[in-house]
N, CA, C and O atoms as CSV, one atom per row, in Angstrom:
chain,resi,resn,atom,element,x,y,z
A,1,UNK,N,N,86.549,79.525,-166.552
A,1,UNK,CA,C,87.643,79.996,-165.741
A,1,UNK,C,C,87.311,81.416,-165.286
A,1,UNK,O,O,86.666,82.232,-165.944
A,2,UNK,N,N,87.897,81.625,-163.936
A,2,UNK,CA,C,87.201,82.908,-163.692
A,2,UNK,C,C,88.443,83.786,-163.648
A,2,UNK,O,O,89.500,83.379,-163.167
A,3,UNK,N,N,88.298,84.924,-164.131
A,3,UNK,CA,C,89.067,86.260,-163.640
A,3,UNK,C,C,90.585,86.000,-162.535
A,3,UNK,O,O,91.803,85.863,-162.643
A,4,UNK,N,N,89.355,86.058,-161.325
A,4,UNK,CA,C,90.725,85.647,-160.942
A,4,UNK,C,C,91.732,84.645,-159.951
A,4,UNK,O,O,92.587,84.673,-159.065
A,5,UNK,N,N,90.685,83.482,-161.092
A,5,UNK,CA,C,91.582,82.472,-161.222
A,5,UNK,C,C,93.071,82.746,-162.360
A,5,UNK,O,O,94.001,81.980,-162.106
A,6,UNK,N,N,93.261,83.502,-163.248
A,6,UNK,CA,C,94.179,84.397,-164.308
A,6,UNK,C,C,94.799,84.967,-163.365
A,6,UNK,O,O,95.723,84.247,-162.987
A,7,UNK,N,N,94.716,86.130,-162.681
A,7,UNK,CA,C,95.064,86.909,-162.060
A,7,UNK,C,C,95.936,86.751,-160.790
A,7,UNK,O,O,96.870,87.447,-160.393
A,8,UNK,N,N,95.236,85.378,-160.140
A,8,UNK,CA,C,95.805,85.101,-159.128
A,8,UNK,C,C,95.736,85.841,-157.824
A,8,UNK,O,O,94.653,85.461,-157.379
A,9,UNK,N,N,96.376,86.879,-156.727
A,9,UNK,CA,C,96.183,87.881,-156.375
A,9,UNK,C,C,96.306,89.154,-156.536
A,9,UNK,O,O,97.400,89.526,-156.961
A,10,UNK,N,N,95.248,90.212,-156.254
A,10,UNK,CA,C,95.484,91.290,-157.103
A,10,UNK,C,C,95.135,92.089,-155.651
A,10,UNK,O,O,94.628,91.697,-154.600
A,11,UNK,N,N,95.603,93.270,-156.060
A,11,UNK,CA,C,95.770,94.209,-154.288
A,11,UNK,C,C,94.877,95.666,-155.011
A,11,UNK,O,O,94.751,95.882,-156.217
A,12,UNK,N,N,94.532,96.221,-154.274
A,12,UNK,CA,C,94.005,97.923,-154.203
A,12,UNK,C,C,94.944,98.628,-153.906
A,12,UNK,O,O,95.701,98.502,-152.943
A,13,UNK,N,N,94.944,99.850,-155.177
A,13,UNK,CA,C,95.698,100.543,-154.664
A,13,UNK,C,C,95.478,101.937,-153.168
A,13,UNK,O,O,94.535,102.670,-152.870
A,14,UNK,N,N,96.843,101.742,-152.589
A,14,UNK,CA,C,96.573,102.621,-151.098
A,14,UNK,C,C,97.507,103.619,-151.096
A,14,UNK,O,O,98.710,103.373,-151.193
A,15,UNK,N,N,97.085,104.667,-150.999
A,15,UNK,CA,C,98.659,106.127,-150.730
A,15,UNK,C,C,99.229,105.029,-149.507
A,15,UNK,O,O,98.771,103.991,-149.030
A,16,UNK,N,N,100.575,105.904,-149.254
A,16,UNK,CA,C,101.223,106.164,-147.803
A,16,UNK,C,C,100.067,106.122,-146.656
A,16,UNK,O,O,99.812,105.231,-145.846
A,17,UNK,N,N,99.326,107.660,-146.908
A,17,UNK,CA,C,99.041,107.979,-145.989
A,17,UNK,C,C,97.662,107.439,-145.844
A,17,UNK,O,O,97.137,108.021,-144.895
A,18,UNK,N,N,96.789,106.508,-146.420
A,18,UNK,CA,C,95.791,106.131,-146.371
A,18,UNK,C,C,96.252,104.482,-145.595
A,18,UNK,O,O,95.506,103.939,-144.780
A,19,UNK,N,N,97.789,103.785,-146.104
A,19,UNK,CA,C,97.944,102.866,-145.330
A,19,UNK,C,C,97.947,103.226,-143.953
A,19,UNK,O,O,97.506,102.571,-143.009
A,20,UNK,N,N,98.485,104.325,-143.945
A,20,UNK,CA,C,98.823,104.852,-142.021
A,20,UNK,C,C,97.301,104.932,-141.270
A,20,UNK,O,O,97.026,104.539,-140.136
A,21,UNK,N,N,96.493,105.503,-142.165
A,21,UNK,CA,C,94.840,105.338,-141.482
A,21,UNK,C,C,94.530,104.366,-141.173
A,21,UNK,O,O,94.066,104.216,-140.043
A,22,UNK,N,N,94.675,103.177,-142.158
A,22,UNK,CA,C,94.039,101.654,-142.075
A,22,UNK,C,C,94.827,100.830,-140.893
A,22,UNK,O,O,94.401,99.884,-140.230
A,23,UNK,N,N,95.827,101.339,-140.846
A,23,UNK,CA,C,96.744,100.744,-139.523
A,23,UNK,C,C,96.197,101.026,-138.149
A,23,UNK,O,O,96.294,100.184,-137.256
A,24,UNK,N,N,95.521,102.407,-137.932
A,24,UNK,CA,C,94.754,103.355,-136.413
A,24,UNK,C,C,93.573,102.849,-136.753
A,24,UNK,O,O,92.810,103.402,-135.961
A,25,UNK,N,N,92.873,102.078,-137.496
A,25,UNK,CA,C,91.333,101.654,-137.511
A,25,UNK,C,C,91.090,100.434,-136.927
A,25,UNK,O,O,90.057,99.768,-137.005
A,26,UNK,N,N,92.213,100.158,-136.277
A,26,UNK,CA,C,91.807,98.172,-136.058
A,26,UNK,C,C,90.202,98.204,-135.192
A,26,UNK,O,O,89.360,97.399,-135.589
A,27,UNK,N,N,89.879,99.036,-134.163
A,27,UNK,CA,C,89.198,99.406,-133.178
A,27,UNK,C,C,88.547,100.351,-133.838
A,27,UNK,O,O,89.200,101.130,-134.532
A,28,UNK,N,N,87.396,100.446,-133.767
A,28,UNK,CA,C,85.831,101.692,-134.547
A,28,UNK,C,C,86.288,103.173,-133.720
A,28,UNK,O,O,86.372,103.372,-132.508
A,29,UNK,N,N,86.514,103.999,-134.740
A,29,UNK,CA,C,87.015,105.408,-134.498
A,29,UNK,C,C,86.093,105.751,-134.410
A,29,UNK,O,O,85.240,104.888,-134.616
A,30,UNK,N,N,85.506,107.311,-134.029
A,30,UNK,CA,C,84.499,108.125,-133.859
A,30,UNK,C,C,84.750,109.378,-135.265
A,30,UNK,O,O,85.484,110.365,-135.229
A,31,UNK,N,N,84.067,109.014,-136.159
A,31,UNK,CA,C,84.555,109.989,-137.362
A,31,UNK,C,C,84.885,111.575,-137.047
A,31,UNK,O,O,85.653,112.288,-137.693
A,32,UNK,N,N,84.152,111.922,-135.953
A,32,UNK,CA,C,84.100,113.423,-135.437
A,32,UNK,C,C,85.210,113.178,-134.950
A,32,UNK,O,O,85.714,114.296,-134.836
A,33,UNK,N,N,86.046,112.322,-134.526
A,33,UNK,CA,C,87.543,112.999,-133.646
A,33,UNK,C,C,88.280,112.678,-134.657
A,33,UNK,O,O,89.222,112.023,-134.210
A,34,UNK,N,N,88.370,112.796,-135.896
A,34,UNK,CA,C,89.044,112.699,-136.609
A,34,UNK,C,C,89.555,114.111,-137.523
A,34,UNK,O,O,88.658,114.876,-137.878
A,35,UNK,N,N,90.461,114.322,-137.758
A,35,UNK,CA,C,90.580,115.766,-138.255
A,35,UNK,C,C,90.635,115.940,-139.785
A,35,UNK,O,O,91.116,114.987,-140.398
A,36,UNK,N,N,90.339,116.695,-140.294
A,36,UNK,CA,C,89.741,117.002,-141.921
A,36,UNK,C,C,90.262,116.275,-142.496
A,36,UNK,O,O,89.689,115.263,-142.901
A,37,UNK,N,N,91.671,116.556,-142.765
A,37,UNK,CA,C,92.541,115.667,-143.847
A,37,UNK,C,C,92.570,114.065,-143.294
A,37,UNK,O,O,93.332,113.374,-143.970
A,38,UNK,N,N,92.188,113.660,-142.680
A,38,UNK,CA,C,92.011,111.860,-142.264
A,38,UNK,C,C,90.072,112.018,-142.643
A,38,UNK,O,O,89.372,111.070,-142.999
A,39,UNK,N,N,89.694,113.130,-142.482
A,39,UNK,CA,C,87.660,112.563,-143.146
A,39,UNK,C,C,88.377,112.296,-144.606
A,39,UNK,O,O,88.172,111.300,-145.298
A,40,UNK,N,N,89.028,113.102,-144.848
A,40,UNK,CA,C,89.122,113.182,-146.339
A,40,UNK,C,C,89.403,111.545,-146.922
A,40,UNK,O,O,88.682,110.873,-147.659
A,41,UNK,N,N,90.899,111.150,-146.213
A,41,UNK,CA,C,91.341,110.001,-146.557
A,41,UNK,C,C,90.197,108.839,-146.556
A,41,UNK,O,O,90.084,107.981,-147.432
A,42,UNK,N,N,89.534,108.950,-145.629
A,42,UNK,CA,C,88.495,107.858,-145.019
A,42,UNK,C,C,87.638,108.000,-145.703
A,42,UNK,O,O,87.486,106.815,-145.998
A,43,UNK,N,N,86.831,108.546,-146.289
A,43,UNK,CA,C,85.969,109.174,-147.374
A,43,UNK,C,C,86.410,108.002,-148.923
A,43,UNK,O,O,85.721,107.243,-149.605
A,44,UNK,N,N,87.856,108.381,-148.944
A,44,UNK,CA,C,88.039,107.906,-150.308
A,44,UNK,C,C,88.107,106.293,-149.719
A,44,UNK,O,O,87.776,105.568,-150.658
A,45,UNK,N,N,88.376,105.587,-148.668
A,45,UNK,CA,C,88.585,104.378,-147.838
A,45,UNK,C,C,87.549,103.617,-147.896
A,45,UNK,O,O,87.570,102.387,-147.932
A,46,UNK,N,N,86.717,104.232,-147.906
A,46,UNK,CA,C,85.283,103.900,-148.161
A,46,UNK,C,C,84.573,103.806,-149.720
A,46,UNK,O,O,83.393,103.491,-149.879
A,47,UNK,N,N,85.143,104.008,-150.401
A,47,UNK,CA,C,84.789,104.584,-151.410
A,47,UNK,C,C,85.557,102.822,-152.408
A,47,UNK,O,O,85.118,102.079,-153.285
A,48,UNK,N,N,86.628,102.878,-151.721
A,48,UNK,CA,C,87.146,101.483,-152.415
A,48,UNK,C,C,86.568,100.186,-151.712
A,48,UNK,O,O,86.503,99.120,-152.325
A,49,UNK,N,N,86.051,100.356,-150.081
A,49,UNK,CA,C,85.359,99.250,-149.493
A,49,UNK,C,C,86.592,98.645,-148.851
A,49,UNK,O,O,86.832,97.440,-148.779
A,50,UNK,N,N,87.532,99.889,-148.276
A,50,UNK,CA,C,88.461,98.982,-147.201
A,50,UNK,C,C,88.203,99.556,-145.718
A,50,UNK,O,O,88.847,99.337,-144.692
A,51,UNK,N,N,86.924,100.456,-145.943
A,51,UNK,CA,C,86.708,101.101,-144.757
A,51,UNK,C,C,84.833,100.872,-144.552
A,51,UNK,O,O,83.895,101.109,-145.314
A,52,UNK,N,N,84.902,100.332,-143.209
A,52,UNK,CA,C,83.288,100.537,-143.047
A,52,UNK,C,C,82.851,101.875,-142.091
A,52,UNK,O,O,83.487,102.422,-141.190
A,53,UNK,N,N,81.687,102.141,-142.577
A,53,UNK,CA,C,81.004,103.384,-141.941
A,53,UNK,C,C,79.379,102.908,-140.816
A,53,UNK,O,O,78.251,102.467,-141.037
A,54,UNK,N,N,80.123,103.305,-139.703
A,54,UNK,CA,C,78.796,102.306,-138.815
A,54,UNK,C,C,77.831,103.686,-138.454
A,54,UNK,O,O,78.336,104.798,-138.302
A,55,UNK,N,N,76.406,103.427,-138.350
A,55,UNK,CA,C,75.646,104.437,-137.494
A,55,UNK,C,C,75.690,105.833,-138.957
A,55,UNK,O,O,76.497,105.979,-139.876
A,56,UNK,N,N,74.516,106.582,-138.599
A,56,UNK,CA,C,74.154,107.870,-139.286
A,56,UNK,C,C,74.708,108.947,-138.346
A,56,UNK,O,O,75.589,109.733,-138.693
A,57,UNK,N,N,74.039,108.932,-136.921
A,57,UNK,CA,C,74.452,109.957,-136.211
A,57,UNK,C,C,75.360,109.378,-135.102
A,57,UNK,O,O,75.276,108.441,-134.308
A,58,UNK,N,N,76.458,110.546,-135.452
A,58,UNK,CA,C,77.934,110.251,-134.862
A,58,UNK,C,C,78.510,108.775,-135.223
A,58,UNK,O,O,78.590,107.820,-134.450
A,59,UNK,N,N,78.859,108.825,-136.474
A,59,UNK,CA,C,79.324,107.741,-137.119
A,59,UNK,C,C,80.877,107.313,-136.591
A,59,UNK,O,O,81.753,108.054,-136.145
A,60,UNK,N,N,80.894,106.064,-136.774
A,60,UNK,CA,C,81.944,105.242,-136.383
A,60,UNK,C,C,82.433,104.800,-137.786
A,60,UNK,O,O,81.624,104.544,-138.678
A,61,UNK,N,N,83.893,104.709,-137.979
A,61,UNK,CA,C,84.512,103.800,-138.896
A,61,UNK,C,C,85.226,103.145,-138.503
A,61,UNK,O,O,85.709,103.406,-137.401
A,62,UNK,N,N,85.763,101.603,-139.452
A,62,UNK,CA,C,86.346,100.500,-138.731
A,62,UNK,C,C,86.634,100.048,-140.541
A,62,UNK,O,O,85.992,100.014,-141.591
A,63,UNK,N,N,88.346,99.694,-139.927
A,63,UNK,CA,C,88.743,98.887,-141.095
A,63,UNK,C,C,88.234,97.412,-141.607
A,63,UNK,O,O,88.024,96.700,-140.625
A,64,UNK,N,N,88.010,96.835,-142.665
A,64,UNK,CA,C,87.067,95.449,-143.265
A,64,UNK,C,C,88.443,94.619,-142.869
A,64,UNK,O,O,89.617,94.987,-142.910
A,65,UNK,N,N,87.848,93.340,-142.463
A,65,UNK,CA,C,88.669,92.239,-142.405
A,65,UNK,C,C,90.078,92.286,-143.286
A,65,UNK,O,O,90.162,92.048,-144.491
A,66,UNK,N,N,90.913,92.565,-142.600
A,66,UNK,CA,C,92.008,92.437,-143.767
A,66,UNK,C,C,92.165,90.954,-144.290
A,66,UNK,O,O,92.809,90.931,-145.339
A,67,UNK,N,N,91.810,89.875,-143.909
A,67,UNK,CA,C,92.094,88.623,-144.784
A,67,UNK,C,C,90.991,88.629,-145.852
A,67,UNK,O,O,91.353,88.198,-146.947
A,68,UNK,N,N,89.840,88.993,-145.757
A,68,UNK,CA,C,89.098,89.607,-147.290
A,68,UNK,C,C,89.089,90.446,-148.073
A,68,UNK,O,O,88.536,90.482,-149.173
A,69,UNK,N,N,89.955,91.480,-147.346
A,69,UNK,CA,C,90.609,92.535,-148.220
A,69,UNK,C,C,91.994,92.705,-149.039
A,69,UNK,O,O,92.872,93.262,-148.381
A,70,UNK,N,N,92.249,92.434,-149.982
A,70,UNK,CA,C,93.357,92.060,-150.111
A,70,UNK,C,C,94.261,93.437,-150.799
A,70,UNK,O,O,93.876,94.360,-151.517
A,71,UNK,N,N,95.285,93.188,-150.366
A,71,UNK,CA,C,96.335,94.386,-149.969
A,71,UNK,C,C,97.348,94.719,-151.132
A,71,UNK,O,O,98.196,95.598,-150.979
């Protein structure tokens, strides 16, 4: 039996204000027009794997499938 087959569905936890980011990502942002406190958020977004990071120079981010991400 696996994990989470037990568990059933299980969600990540998200601030407020990190849901409000994941909501403006449907479409690949340009990380540079983004202002400090949203690198910051996106930083940690990434960090849980609900945020992808495209390209080295002048990076793009884009929210992961929300039906594989679970909420």
């Amino acid at each position: 039996m696996r994990v989470s087959e037990l568990l059933g569905e299980f969600g990540i936890f998200t601030t407020n204000e990190e849901a409000a980011i994941l909501a403006k990502l449907k479409t690949p942002v340009s990380l540079h027009s983004l202002n400090e406190t949203e690198r910051f958020r996106i930083e940690a977004l990434i960090r849980k794997s609900l945020v992808t990071k495209i390209g080295h120079e002048n990076p793009k981010v884009v929210a992961n499938d929300p039906k594989k991400t679970p909420i």
